[in-house]
Backbone bond lengths (Angstrom), bond angles and torsions (degrees), N, CA, C in turn:
res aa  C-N    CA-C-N  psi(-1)  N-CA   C-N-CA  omega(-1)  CA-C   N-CA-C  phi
1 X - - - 1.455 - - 1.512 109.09 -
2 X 1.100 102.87 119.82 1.827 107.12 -176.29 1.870 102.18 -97.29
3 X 1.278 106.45 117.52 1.675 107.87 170.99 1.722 103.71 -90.18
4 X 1.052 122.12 174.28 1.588 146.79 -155.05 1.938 99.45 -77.14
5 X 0.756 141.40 149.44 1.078 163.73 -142.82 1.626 108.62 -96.16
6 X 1.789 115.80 116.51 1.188 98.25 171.50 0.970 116.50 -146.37
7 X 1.791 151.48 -160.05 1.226 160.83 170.37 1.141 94.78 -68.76
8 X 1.861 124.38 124.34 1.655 151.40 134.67 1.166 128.80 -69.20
9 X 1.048 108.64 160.91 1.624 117.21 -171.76 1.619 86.78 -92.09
10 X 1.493 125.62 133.73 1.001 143.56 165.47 1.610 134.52 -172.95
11 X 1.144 116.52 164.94 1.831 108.54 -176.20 1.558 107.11 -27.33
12 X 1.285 148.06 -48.71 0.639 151.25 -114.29 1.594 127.76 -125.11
13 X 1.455 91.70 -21.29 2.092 117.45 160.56 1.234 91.64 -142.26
14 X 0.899 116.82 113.02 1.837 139.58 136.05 1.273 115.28 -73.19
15 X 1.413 121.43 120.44 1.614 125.98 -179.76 1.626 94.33 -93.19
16 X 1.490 118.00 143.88 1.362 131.71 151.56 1.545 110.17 -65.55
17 X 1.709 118.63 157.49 0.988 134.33 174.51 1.215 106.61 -89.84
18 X 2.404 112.44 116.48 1.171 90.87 -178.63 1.821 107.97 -105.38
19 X 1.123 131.87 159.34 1.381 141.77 -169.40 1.585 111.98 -94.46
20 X 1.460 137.63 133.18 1.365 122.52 -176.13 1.711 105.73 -94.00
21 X 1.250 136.56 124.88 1.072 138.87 159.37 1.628 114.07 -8.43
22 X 1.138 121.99 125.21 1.657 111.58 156.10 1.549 107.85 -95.80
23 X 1.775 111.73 121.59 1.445 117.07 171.41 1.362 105.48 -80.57
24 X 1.706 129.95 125.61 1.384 143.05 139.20 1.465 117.64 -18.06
25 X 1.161 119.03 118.59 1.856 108.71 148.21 1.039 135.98 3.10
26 X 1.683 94.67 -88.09 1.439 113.60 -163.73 1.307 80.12 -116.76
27 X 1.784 123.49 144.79 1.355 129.52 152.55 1.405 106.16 -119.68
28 X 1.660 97.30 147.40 1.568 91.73 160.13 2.000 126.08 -108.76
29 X 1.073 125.14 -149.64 1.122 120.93 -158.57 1.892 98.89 -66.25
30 X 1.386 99.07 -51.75 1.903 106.48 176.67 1.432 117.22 -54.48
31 X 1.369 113.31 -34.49 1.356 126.33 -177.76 1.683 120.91 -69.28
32 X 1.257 92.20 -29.72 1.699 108.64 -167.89 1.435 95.48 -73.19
33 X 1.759 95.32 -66.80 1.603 91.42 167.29 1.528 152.73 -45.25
34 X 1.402 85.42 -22.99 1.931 111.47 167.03 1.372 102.52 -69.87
35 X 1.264 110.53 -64.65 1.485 118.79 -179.30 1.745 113.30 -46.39
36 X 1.321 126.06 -29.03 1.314 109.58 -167.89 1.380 87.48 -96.03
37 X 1.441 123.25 -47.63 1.449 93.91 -170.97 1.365 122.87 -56.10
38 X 1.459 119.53 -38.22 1.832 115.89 176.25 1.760 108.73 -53.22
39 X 1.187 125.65 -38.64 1.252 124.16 166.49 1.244 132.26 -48.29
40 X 1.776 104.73 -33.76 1.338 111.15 -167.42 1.697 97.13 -95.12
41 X 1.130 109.00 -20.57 1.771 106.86 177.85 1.564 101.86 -86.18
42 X 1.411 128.70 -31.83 1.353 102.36 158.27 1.408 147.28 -82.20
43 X 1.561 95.42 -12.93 1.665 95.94 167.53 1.525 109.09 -92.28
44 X 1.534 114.44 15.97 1.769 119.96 172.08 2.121 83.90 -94.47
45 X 1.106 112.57 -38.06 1.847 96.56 -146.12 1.614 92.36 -95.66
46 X 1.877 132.69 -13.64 1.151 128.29 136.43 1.690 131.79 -29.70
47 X 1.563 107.83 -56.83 1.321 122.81 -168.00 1.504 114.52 -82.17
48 X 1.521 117.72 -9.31 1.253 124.87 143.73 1.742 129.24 -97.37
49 X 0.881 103.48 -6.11 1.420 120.60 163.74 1.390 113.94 -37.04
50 X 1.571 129.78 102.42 1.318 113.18 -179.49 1.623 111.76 -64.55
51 X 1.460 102.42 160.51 1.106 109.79 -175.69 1.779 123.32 -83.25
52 X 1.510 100.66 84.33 1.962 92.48 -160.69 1.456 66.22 -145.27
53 X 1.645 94.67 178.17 1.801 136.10 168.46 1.418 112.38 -69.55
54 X 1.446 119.28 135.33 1.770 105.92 -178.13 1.992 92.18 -96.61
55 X 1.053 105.15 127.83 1.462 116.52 144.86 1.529 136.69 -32.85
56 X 1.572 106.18 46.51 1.328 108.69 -134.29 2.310 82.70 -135.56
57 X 0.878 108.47 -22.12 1.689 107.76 157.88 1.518 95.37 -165.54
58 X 1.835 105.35 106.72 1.345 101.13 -172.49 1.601 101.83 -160.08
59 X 0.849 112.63 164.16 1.823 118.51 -169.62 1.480 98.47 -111.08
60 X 1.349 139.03 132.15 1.613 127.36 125.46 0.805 134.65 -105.33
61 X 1.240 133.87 121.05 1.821 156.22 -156.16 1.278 85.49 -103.37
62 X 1.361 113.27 124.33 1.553 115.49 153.07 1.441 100.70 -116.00
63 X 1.693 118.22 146.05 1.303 125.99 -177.55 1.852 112.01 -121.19
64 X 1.390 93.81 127.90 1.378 115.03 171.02 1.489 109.83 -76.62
65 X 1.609 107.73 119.66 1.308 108.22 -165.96 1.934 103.56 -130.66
66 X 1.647 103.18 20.43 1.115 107.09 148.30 1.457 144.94 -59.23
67 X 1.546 116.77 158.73 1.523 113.07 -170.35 1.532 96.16 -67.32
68 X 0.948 153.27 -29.86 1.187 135.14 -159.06 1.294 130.32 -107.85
69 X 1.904 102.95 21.37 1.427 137.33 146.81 1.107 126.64 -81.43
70 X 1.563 119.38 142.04 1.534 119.56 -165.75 2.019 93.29 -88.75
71 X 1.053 138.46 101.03 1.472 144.29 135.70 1.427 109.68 40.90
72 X 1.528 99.06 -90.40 1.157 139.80 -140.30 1.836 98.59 -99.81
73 X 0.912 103.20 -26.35 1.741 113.29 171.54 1.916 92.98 -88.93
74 X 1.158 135.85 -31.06 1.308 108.68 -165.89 1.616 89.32 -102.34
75 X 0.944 132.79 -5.51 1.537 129.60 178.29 1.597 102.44 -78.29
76 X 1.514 110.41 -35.88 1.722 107.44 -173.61 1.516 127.34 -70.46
77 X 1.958 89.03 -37.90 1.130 118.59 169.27 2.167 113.60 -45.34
78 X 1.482 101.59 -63.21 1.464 112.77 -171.09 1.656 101.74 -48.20
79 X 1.693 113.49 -47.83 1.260 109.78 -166.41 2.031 117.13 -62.76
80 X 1.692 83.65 -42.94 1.765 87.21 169.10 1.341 130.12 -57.11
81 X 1.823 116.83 -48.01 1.302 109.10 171.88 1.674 111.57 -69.32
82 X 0.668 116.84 -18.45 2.116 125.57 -167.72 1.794 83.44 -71.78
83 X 0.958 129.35 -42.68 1.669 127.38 -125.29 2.071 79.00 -100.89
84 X 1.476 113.57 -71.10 0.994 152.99 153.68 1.757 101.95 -1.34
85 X 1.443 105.88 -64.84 1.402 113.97 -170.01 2.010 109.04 -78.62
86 X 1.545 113.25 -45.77 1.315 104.28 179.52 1.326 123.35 -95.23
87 X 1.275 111.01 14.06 1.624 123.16 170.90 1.328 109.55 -102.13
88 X 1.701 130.30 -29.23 1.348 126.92 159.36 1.560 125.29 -85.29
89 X 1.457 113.81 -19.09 1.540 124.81 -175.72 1.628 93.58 -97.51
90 X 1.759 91.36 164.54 1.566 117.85 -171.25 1.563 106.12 -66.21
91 X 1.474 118.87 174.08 1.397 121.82 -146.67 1.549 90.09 -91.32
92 X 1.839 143.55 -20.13 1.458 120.26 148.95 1.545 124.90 -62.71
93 X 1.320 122.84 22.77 1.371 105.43 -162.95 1.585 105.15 -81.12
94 X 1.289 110.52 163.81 1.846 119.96 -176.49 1.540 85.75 -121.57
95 X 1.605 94.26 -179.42 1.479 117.05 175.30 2.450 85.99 -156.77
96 X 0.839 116.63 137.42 1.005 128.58 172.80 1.540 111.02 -128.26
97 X 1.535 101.16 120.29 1.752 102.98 -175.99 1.976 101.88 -90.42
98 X 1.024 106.58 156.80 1.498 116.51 162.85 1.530 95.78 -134.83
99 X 1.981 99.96 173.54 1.205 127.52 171.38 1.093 122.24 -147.11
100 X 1.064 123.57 106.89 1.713 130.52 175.72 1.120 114.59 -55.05
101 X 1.351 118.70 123.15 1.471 147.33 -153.65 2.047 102.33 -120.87
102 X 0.894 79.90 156.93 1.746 98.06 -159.36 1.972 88.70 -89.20
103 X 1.288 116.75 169.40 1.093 123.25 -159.37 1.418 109.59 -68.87
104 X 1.482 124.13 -42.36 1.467 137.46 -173.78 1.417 99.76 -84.38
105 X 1.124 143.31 -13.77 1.718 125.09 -175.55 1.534 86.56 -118.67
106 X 1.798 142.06 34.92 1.502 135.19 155.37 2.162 94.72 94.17
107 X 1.091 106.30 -169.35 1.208 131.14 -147.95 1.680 85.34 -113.04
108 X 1.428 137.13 -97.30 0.990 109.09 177.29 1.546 124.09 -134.48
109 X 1.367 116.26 -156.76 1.882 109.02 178.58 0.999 91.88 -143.79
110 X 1.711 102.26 163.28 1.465 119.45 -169.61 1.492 92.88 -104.78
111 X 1.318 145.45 152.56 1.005 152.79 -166.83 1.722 113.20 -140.56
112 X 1.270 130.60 -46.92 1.160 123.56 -174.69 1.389 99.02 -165.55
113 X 1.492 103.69 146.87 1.495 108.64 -178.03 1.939 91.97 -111.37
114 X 1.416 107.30 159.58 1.695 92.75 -170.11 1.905 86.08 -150.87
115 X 1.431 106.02 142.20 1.788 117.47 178.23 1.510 102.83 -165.15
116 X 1.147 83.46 161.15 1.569 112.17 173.41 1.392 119.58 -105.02
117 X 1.463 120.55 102.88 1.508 112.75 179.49 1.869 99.31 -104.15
118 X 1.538 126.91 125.63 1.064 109.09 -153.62 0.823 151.67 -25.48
119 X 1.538 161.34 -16.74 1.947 111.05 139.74 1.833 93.81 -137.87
120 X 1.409 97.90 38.66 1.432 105.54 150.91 1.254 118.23 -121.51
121 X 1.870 115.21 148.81 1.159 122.33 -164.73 1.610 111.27 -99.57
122 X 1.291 133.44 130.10 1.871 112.25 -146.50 2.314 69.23 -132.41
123 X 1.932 76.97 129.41 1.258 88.43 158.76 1.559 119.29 -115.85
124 X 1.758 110.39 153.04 1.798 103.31 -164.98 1.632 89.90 -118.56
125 X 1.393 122.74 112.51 1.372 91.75 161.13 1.580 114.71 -84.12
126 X 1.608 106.60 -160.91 1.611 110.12 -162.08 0.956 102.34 -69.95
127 X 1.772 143.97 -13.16 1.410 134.13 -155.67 1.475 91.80 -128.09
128 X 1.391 97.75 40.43 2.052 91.50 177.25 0.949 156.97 81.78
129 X 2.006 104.63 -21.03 1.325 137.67 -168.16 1.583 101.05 -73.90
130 X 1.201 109.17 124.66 1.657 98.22 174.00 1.919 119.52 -113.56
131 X 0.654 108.41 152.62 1.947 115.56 -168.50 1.828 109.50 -139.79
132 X 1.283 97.84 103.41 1.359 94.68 -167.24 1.784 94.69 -95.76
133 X 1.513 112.47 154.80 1.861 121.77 162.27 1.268 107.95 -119.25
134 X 0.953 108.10 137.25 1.319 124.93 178.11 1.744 108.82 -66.73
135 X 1.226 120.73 -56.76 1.252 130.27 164.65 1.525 125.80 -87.92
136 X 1.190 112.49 168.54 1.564 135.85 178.15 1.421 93.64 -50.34
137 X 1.475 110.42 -66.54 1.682 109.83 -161.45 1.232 132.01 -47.71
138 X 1.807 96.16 -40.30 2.007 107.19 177.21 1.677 99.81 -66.01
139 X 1.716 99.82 -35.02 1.805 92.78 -151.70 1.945 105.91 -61.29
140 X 1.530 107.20 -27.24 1.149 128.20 167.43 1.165 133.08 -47.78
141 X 1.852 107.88 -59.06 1.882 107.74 153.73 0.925 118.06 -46.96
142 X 1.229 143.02 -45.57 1.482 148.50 -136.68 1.646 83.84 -79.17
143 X 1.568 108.08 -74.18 1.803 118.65 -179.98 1.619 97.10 -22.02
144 X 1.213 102.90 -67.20 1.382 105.37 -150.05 1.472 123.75 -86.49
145 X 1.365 115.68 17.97 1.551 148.10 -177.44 2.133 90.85 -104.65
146 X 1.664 101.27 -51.56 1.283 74.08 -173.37 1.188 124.93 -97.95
147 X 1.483 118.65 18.49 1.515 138.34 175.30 1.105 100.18 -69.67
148 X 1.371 132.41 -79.17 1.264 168.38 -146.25 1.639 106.89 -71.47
149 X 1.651 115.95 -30.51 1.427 117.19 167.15 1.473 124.65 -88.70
150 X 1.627 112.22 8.95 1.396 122.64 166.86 1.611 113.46 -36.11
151 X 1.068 148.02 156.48 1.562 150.63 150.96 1.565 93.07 -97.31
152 X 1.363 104.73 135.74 1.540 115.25 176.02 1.289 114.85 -72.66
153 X 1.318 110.71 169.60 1.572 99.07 -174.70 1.505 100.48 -145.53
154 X 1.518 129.91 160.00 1.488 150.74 172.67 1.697 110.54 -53.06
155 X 1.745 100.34 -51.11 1.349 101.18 -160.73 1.355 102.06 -121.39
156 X 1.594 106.87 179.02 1.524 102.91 172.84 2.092 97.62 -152.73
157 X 1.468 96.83 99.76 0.984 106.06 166.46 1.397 134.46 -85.59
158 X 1.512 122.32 81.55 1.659 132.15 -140.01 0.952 101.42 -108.71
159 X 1.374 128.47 -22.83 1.636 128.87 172.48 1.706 119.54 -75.50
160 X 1.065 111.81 -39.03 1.629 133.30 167.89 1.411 113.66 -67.40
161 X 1.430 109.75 -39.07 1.297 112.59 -167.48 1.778 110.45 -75.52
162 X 1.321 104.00 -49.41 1.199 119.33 -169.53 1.945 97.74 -73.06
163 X 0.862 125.40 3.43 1.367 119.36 -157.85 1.847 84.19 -119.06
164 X 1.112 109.44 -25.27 1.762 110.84 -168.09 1.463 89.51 -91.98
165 X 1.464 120.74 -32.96 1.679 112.39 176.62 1.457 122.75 -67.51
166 X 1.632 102.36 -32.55 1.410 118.74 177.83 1.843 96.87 -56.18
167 X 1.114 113.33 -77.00 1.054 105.59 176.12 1.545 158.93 -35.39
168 X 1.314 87.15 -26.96 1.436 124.12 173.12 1.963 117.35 -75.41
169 X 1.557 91.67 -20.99 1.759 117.54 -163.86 1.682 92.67 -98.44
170 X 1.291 110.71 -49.68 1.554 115.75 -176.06 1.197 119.20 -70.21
171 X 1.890 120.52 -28.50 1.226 122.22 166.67 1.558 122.75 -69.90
172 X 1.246 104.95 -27.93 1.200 128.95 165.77 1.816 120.17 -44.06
173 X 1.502 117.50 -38.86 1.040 110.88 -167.91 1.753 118.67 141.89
174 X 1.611 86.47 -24.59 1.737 98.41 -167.52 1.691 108.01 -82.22
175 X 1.149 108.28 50.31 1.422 113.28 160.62 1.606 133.34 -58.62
176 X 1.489 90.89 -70.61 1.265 120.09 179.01 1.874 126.12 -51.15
177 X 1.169 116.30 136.85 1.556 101.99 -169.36 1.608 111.60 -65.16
178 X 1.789 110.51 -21.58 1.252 114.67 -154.52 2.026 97.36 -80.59
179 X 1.492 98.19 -22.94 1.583 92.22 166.67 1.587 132.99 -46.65
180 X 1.234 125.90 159.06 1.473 111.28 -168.89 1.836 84.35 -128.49
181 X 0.939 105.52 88.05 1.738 113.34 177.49 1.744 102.12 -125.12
182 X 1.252 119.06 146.00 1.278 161.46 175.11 1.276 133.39 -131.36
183 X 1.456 117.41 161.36 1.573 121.31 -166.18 1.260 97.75 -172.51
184 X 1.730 106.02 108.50 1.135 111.96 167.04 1.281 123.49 -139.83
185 X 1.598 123.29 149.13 1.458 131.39 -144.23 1.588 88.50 -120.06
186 X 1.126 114.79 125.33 1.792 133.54 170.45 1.644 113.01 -104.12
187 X 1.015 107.91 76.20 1.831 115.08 179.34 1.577 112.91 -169.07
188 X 1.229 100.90 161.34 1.432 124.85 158.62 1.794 120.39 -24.64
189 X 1.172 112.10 -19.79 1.959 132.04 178.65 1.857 86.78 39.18
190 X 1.348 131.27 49.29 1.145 129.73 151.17 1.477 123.78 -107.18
191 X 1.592 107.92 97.11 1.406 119.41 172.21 1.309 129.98 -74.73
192 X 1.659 96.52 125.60 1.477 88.19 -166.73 1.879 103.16 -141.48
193 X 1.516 102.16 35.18 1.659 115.28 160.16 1.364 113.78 -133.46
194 X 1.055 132.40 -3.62 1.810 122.77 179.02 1.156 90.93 -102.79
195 X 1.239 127.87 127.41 1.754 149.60 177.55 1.760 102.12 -67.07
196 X 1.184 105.80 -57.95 1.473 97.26 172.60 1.260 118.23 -57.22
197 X 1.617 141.78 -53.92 1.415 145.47 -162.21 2.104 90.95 -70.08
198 X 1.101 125.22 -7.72 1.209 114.73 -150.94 1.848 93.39 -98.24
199 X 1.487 93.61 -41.42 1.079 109.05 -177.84 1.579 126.83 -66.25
200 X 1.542 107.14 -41.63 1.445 130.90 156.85 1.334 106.65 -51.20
201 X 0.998 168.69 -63.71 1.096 161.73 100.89 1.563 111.74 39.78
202 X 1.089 131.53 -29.84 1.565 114.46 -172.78 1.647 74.78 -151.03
203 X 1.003 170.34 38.74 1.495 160.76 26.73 1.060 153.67 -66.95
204 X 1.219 116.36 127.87 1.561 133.83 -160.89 1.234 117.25 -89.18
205 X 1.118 138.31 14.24 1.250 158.02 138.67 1.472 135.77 -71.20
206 X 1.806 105.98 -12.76 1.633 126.19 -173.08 1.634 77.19 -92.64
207 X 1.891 81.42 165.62 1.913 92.43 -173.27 1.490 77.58 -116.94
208 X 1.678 99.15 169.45 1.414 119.28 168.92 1.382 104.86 -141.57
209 X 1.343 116.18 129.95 1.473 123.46 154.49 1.251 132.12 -49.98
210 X 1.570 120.12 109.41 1.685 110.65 -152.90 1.554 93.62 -102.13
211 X 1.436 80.15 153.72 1.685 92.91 -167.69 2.117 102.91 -102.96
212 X 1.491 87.91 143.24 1.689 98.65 -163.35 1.481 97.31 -87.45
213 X 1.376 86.38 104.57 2.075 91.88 176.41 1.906 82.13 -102.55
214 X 1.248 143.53 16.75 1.348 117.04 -178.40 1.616 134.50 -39.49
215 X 1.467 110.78 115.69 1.443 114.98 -173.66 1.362 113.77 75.90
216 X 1.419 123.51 27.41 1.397 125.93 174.77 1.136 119.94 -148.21
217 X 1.435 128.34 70.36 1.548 127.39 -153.79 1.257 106.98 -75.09
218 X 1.768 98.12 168.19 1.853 116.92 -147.90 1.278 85.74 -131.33
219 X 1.184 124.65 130.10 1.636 129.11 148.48 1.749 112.75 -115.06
220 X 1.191 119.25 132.60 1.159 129.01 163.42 1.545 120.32 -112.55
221 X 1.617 92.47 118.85 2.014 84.66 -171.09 1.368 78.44 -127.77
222 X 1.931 99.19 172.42 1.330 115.00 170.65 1.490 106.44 112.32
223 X 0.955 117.28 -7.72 1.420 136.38 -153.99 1.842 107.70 -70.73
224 X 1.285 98.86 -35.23 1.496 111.46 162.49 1.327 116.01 -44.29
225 X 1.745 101.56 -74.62 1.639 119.44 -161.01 1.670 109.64 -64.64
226 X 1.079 100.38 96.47 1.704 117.56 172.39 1.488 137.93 -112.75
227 X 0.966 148.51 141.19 1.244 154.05 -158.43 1.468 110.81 -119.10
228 X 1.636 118.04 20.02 1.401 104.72 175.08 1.585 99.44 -132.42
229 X 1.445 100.87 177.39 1.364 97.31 -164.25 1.307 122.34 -95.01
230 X 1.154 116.66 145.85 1.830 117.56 -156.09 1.200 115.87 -51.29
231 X 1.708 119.02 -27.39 1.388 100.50 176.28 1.816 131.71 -99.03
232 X 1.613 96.26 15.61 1.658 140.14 158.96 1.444 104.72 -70.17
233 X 1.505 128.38 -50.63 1.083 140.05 -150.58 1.290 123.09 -78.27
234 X 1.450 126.53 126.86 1.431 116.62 -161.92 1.806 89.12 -80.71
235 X 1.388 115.03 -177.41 1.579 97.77 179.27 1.869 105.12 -113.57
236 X 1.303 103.75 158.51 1.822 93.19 178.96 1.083 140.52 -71.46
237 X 2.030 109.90 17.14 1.035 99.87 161.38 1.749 117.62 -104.69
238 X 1.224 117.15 -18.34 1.213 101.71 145.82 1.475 157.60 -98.31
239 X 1.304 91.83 35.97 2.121 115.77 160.01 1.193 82.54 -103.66
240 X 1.206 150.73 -72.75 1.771 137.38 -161.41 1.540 88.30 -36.31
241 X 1.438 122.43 -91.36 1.184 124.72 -177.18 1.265 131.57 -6.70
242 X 1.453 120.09 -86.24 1.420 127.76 179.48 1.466 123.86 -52.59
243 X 2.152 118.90 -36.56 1.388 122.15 153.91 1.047 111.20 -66.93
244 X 1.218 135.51 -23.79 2.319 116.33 163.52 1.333 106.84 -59.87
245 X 1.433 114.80 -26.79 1.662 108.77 -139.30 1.829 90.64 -106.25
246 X 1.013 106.78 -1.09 1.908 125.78 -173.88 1.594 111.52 -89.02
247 X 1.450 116.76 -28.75 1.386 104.62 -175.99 1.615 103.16 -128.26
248 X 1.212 104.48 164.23 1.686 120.98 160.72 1.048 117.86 -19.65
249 X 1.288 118.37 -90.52 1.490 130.66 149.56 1.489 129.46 -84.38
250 X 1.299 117.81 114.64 1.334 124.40 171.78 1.104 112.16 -15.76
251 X 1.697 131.35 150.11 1.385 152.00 174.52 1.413 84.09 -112.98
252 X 1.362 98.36 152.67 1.762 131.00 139.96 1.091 109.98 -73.91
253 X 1.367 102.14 118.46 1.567 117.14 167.67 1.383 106.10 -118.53
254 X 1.436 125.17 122.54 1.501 134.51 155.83 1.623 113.28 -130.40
255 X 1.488 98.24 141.54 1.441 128.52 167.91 1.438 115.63 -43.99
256 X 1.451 126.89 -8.85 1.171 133.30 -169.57 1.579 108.54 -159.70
257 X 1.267 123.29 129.57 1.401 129.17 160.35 1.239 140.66 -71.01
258 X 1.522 124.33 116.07 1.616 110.11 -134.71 1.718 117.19 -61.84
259 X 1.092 144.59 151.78 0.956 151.14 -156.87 1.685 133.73 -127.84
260 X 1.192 110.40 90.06 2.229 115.16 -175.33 1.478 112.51 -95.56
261 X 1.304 74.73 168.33 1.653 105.22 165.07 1.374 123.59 -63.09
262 X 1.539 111.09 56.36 1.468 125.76 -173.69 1.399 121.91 -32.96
């Protein structure tokens, strides 16, 4: 069932985090009046409030849709963390997909916004259209229809990318520690456009500019499943390495994307 078309969470509108008033006990005459006006400016900054999801307990998966990603490992991957995040998180939770985009078409795209409104699974694509399943199984094609329609790409700009998502997450709302926000990268974690990360990589002596994920942890899995040939292949302990050694706070990096009882 497709409902009517609306504003997504994407690069491109960031919603602010809005806060609900706490009403006092007892008020007195100044107070009351305090109180209505804060009321009346929040049910004014509600009623302009675009109509999207706040970034406020939400996952972003960005997907590496380079050749030198295994397919079918980053398609399994999306469904586990997607599945993973709104079956253990509260009944607003999001999952926001990205796609790493090659240097001339920008850094990255928003692709689908994905939630659980109780015990249906509601898919958003980027232009608003929403398609809800009733079950696990449809909510699953859908994932894996839009995994699978990626266009491959030359490069994989993962340092930029993830740093434009960070941003995109913080404008969003995900300031606060009490937020439950995430960022996680499903690929190969082989950089091969930041001159410094490239270099770090075959020396440990090059510096890298670490990128401030503060209070918003990063996992990068997938890191195993590769498509080049082993003696091409950097090895996994130094991509673990250089992505710990890349941000603020360390990311999780694993060779594999965790994996359920779908």
């Amino acid at each position: 069932m497709t409902r009517s078309a609306r504003q997504t969470v994407g690069p491109a509108t960031p919603t602010a985090t809005t806060r609900s008033p706490v009403l006092p006990t007892v008020l007195g005459l100044g107070a009351i009046a305090l109180t209505l006006l804060t009321v009346g400016k929040l049910g004014l900054a509600l009623w302009n409030r675009p109509a999207e999801p706040e970034l406020l307990d939400a996952l972003a998966v960005v997907l590496d849709p380079s050749k030198t990603v295994v397919e079918s490992e980053r398609c399994e991957g999306l469904e586990a963390v997607a599945v993973r995040h709104l079956d253990g998180a509260r009944q607003d939770a999001m999952v926001a997909v990205y796609a790493m985009q090659e240097s001339q078409t920008g850094n990255v795209e928003h692709l689908a916004t994905l939630r659980k409104e109780r015990r249906a699974f509601v898919f958003e694509d980027a232009h608003g259209n929403e398609t809800e399943a009733a079950d696990r199984a449809g909510f699953l094609s859908e994932l894996d229809q839009l995994c699978r329609g990626l266009a491959k790409t030359n490069e994989s700009p993962i340092k930029e990318t993830l740093e434009e998502v960070l941003t995109i997450v913080k404008a969003a709302g995900c300031n606060d520690s009490t937020d439950l926000c995430s960022v996680i990268y499903i690929g190969d974690g082989i950089e091969d456009r930041d001159p410094a990360m490239k270099r770090r990589l075959r020396d440990r002596e090059a510096t890298v500019t670490k990128v401030d994920n503060t209070g918003i942890p990063v996992e990068l899995c997938g890191t195993g499943d590769r498509n080049v040939k082993k003696a091409d292949a950097y090895s996994l302990g130094d991509i673990r390495r250089v992505w710990q050694e890349a941000f603020e706070e360390a990311p999780i990096v694993l060779a594999e994307c965790a994996t359920f009882e779908l």
